[in-house]
Backbone bond lengths (Angstrom), bond angles and torsions (degrees), N, CA, C in turn:
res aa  C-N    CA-C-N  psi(-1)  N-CA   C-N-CA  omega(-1)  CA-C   N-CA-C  phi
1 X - - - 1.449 - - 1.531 108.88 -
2 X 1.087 119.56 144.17 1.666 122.08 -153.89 1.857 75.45 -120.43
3 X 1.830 97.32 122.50 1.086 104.81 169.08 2.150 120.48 -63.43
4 X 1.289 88.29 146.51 1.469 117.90 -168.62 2.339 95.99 -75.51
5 X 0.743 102.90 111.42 1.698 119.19 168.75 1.221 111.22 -52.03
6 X 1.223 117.88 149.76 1.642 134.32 158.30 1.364 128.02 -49.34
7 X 1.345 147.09 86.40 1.222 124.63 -136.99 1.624 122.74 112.62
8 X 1.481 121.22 -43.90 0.993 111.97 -162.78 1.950 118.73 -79.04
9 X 1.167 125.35 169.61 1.278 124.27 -171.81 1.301 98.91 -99.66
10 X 1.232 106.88 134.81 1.859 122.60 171.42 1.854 109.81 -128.40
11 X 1.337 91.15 163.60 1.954 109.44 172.37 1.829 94.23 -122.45
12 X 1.026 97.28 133.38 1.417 104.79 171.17 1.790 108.86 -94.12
13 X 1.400 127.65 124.31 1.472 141.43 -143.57 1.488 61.46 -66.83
14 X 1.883 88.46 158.75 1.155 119.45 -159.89 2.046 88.21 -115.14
15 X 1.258 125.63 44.18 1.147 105.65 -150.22 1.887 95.13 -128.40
16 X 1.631 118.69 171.89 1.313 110.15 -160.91 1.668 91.49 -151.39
17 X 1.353 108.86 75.61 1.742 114.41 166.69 1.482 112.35 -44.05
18 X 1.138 115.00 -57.73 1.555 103.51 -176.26 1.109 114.18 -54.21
19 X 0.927 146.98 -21.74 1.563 148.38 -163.60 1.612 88.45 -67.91
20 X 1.322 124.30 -39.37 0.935 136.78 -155.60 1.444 109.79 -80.78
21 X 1.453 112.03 -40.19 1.727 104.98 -161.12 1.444 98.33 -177.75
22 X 1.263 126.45 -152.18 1.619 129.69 -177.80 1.446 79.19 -111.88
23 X 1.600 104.90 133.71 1.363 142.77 176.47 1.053 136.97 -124.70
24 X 1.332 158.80 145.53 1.436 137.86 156.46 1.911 105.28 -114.77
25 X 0.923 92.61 116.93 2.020 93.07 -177.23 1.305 81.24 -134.20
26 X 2.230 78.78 145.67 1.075 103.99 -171.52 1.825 97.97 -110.31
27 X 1.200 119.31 9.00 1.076 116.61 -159.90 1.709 99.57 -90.17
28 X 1.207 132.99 135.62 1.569 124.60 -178.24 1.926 101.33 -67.01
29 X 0.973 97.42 160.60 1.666 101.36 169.42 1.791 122.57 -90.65
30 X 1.352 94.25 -5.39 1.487 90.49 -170.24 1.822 110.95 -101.88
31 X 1.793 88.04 -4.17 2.204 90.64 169.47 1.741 102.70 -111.41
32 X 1.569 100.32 21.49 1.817 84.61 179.19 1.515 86.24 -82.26
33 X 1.352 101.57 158.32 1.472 141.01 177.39 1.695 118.93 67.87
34 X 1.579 97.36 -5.69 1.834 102.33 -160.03 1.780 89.36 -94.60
35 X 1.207 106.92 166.35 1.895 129.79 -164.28 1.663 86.73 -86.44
36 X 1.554 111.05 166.27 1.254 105.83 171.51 1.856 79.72 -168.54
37 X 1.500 108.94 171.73 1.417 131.15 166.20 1.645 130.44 -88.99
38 X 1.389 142.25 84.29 1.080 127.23 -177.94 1.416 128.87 -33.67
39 X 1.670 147.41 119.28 1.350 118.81 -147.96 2.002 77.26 -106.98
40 X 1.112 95.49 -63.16 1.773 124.77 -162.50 1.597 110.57 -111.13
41 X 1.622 121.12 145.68 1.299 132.59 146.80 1.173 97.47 -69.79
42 X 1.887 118.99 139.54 1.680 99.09 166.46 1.498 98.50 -115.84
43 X 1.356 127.45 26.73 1.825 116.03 -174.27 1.576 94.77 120.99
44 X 1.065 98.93 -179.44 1.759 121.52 174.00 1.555 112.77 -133.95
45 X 1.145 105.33 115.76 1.924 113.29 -168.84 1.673 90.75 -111.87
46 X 1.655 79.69 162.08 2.074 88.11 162.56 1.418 103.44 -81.45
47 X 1.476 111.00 139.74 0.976 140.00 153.27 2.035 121.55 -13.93
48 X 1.142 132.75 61.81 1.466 139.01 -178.38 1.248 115.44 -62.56
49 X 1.427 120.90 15.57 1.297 111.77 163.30 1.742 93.40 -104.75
50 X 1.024 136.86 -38.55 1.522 135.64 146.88 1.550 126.42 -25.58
51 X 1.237 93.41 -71.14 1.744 112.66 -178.60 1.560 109.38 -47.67
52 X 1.433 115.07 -29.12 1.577 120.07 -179.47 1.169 107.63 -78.11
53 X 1.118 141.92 -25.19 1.326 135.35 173.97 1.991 119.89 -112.70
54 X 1.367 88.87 17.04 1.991 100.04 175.28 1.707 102.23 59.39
55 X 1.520 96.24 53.33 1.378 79.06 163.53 1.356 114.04 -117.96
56 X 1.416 135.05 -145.71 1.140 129.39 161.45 1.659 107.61 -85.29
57 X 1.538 114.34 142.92 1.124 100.51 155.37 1.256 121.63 -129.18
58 X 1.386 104.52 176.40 1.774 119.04 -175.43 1.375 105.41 -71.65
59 X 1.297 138.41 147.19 1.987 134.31 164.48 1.869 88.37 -76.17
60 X 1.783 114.45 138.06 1.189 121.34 -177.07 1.893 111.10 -128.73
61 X 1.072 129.85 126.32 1.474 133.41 156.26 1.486 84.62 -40.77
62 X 1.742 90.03 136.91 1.726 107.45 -176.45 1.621 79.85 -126.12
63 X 1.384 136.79 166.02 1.364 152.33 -171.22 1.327 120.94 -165.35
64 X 1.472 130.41 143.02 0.793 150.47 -159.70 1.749 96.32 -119.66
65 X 1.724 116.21 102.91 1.681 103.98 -154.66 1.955 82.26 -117.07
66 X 0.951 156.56 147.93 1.538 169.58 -11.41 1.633 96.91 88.63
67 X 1.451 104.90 104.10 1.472 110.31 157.18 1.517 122.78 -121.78
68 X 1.701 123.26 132.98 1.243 91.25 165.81 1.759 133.03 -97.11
69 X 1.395 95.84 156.74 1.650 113.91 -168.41 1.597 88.36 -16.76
70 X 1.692 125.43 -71.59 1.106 132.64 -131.28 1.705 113.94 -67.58
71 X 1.878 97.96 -15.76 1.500 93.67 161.29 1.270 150.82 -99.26
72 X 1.881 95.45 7.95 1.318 114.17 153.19 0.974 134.04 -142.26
73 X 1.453 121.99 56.00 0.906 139.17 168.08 1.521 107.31 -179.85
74 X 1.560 105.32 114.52 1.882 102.51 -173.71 2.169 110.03 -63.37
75 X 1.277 108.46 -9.19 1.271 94.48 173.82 1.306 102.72 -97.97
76 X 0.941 164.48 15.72 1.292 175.08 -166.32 1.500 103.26 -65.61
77 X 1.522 117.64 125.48 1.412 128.34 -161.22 1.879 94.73 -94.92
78 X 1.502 133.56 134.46 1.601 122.55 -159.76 1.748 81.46 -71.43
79 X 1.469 120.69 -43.80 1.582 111.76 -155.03 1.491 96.82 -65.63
80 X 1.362 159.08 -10.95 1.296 163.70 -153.91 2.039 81.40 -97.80
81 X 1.713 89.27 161.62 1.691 109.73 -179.26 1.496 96.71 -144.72
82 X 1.455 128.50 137.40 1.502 122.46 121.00 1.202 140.47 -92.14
83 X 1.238 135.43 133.78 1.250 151.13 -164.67 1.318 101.62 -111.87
84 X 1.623 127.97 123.52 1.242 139.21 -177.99 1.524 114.38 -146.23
85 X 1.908 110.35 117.40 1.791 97.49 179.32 1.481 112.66 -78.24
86 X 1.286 115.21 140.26 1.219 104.45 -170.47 1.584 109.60 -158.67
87 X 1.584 106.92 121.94 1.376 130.30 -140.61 2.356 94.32 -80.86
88 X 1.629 97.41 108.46 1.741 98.72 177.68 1.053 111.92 -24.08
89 X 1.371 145.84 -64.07 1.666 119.77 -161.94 2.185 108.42 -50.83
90 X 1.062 99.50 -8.44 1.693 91.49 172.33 1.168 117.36 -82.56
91 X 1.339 122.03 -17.03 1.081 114.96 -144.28 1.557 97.43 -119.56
92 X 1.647 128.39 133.38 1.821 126.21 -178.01 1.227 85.09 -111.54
93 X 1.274 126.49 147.16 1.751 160.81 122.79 1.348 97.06 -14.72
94 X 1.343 127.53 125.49 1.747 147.24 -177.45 1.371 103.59 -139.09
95 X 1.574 113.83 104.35 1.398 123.61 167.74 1.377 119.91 -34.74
């Protein structure tokens, strides 16, 4: 996976493992599917949706992704920021 730039635009997968089975996600539910800003690379960790259940895991780009208020949350002030770490396989490339 070819690390993701400072700057660049992402969609956070729009997707819901638990639905599926016993899970541990680290991803919040309230930035799946919404756009956000890459700020920072923060390192490459093992994989903690793995590690919770002793399995093997993959080493993952960890990120520091920039959302604004207004796309999750309709009262959302523009001068307000969220800041969320959030492990690359969540995250797709947005022209």
């Amino acid at each position: 996976m070819t690390p993701l730039a400072p700057g660049a635009r992402v969609r956070v997968r729009d997707d819901w493992p638990e639905t599926r089975g016993p899970a541990h996600i680290r991803t919040p539910h309230y930035v799946r599917g919404r756009e956000g800003v890459v700020v920072r690379h923060l390192g490459d960790f093992p994989n903690p949706e793995d590690l919770a259940f002793a399995r093997e895991a993959a080493i993952l780009p960890l990120y520091h992704v920039r959302f604004a208020p207004r796309h999750i949350w309709p009262s959302g002030v523009s001068a307000d920021g969220l800041l969320v770490e959030l492990f690359g396989p969540w995250l797709e490339a947005q022209r």
